[in-house]
N, C-alpha and C positions, 0 to 999 in steps of 0.2 A: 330469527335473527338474520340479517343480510348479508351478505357475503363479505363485501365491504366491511362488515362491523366484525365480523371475526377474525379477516386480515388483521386487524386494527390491534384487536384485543392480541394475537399470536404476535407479533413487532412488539406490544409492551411486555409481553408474557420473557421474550426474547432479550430484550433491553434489562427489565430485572435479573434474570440469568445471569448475564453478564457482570451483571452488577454483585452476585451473591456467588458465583462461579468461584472454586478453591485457584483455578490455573486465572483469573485475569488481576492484575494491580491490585483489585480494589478488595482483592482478598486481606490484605497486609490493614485493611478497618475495624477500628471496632464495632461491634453492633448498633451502636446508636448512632457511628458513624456510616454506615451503610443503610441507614435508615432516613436518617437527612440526604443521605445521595438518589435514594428511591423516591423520596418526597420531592424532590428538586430538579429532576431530571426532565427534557424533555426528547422525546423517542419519533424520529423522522423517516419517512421513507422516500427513497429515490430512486427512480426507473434508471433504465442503461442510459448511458450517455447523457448523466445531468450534471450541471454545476452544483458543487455543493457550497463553494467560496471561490472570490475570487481575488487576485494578486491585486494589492492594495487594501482590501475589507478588512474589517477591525476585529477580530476574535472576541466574542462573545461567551465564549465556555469552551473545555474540556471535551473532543468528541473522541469518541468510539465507535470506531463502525464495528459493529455487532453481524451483521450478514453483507455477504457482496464482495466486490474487489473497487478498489479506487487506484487512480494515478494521480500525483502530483506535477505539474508541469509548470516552465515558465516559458512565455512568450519571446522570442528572439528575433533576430533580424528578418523581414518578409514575417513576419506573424506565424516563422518556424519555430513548432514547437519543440521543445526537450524536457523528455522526460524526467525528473530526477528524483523522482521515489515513485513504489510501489507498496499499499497498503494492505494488508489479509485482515481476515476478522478475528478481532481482538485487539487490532491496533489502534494506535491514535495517529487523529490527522491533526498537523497543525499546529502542535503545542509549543512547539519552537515560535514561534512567534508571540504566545500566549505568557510564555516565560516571559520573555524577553520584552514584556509589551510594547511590543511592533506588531505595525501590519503584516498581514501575510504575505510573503513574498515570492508565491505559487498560488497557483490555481488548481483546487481540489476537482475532480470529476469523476462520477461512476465507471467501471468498466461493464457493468451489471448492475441489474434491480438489485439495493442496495438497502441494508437498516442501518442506521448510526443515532445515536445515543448522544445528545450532548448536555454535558455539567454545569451549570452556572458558574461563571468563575472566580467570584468571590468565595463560594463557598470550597472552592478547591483551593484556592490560599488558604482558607480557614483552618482547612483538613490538613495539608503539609503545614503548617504552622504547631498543629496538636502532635501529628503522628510523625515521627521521624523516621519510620519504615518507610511509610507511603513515598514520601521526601526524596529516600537514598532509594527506591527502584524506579523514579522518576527519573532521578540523574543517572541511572545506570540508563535506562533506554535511549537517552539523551548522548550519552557515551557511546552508547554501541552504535548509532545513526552516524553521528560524527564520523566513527571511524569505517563505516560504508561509504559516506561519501570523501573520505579520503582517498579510499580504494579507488573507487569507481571515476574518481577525477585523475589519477594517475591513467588508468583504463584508458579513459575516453581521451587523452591528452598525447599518449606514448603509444598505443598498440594502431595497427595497423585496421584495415576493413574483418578481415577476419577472426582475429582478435578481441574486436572488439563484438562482434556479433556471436562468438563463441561464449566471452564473459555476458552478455543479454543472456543468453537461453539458457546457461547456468543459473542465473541469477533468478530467472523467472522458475525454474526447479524447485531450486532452494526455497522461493518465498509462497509459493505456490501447489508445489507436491505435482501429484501424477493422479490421473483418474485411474479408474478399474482397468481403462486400455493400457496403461502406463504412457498414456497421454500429456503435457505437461498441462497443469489443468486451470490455464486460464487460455480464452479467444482471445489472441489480438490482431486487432487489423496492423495488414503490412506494414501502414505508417505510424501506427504506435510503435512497431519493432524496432523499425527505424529508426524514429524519434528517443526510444530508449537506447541504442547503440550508435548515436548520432552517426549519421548517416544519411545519403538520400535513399528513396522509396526502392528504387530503380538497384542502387548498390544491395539492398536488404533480400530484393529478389532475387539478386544473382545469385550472393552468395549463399541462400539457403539452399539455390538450383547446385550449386556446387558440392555443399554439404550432405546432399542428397547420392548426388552420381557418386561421393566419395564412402557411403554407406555410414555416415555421419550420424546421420538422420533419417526418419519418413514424417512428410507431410501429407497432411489430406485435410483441404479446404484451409483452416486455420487454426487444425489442428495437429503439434507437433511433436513427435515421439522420438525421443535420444536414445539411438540405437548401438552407439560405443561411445561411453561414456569418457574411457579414460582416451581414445582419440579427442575427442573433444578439449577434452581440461588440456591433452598437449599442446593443440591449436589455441591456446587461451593461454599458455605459460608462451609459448615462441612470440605468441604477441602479433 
């Protein structure tokens, strides 16, 4: 069997997972409901830095990314981006839209070789139409994003450069964990940081150089380790 064909088969093997997994949504199914969702799925892979959708395209189904890291972004003035969400596995991309049927109003993109899983979406109406569980932790995820970008617009709106690059690397903590090194565990290039702590590239440098000489932090290449914590979170309430 080729190599290729076992990647292949490990993505669907991983995508079912998912799908029968006691921790992801679609736990709250009944069996013959997670049965139709295995039969109807379709299981994608995406290298670093690919589109997965973009701002205007029509939602098509329910995704999950299953392996990988993704960013949300919308396009802004000079074709600068900003970031406004970040995806881990097990989340969904997109559904706000999918609800709401609207087009997308971000542009999905890998941060890493990526698997995501997407639902048909008829048959995800079908499923919240039967199961009222599925329904009410839909709208809970739904609720809890809202009220991150609540947060995160007050953030980006009221706190100053450091501030606001203090609430990023939190933030990338939180959604992201810490490697073995207690590294925070995703690569981003400078102008993703950036672009998530709107900011220029140039600002994003300094102030890490700053955060660094302040024993903040340690960097090495783009990878970044929070070395007092509760300085930081200070730097992040002062604003």
């Amino acid at each position: 069997m080729s190599k290729k064909k076992n990647e292949n088969i490990k993505r669907e093997i991983d995508c079912i997972k998912c799908i029968i997994s006691d921790d992801s949504i679609f736990s709250t199914l009944t069996l013959p409901q997670k049965e139709k969702v295995i039969e109807n799925h379709i299981c994608s892979f995406y290298s670093k830095n690919s589109i997965i959708y973009k701002e205007g395209d029509n939602p098509i189904g329910l995704i999950c990314l299953v392996e990988g890291k993704v960013k949300l972004y919308k396009e802004g003035v000079n074709n600068k981006e900003q970031i406004v969400r970040l995806v881990n596995e097990n989340g969904f991309i997109g559904y706000r839209a999918l609800f709401a049927r609207e087009k997308y109003n971000s542009t999905a993109a890998t941060l890493e070789d990526s698997v995501i899983c997407t639902i048909e979406k008829d048959l995800v109406f079908e499923i919240m139409r039967e199961n009222h569980n599925f329904t009410l932790e839909i709208i809970r995820r739904l609720a809890t994003e809202l009220g991150f970008s609540t947060t995160r617009s007050v953030s980006l709106t009221q706190k100053h450069i450091r501030g606001r690059l203090a609430d990023a690397l939190l933030f990338l903590k939180k959604t992201y964990g810490v490697d073995d090194e207690n590294n925070i565990n995703v690569l981003l290039a400078r102008d993703d940081l950036a672009n998530l702590a709107n900011m220029t590239t140039s600002n994003a440098i300094r102030t890490l150089s700053n955060f660094v000489e302040e024993g903040v932090i340690k960097v090495d290449g783009k990878k970044i380790k929070i070395v007092d914590l509760a300085k930081l979170r200070r730097i992040s309430e002062i604003g």
